[in-house]
C-alpha positions in Angstrom: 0.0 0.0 0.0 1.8 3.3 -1.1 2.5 5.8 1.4 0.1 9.0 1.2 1.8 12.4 0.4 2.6 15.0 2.8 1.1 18.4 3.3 3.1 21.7 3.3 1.3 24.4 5.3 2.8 27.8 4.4 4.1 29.4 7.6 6.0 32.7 6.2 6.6 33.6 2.4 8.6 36.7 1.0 9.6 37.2 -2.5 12.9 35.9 -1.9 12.4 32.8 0.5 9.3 30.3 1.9 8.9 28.6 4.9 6.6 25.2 5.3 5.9 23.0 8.1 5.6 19.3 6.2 2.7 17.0 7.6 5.7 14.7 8.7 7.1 17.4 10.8 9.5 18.7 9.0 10.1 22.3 8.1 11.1 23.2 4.8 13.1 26.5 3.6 12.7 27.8 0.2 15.3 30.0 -1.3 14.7 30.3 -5.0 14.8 27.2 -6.6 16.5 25.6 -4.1 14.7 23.8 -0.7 16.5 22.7 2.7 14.6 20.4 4.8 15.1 20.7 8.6 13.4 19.8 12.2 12.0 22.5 14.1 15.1 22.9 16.3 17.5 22.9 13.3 15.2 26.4 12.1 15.5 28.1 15.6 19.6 27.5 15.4 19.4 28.9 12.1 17.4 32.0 13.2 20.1 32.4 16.1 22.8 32.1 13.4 21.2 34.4 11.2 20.8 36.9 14.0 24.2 37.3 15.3 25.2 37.6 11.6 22.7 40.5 11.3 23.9 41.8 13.8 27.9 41.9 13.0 26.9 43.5 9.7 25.3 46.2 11.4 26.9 49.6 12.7 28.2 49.4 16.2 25.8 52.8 17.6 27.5 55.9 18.4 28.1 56.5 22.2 27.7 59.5 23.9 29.7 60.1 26.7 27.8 60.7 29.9 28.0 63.7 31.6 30.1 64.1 34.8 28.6 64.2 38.1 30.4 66.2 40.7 28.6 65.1 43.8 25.4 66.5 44.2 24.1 70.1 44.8 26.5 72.8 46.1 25.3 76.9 47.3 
């Protein structure tokens, strides 16, 4: 008896990229013609990953340097 198909429920799409949940469990990433197929823990890693890489590419913000406190109030 053949096995029935799995289901993709969309769970995000973009122009650029798609993200299913399979009725198997797995979660499959789209990029262009091209699909990676992951468990749910293997996504969050990535989203980690991704995160820390968004953040190195992005400008470290400007400081301002705090102004000096002499103490409290003097007459």
């Amino acid at each position: 008896m053949p096995t029935p198909p799995c289901c993709r429920t969309i769970l995000a799409r973009s122009p650029s990229a798609e993200v299913a949940r399979c009725s198997c469990g797995h979660i499959h990433l789209s990029l262009g013609p091209m699909t990676i197929r992951m468990d749910e823990g293997t996504l969050h890693g990535m989203w980690h990953t991704l995160g820390d890489a968004l953040r190195a590419l992005s400008p470290a913000p400007e400081t301002h340097p705090e102004p000096a406190t002499t103490g409290g109030w003097k007459q």
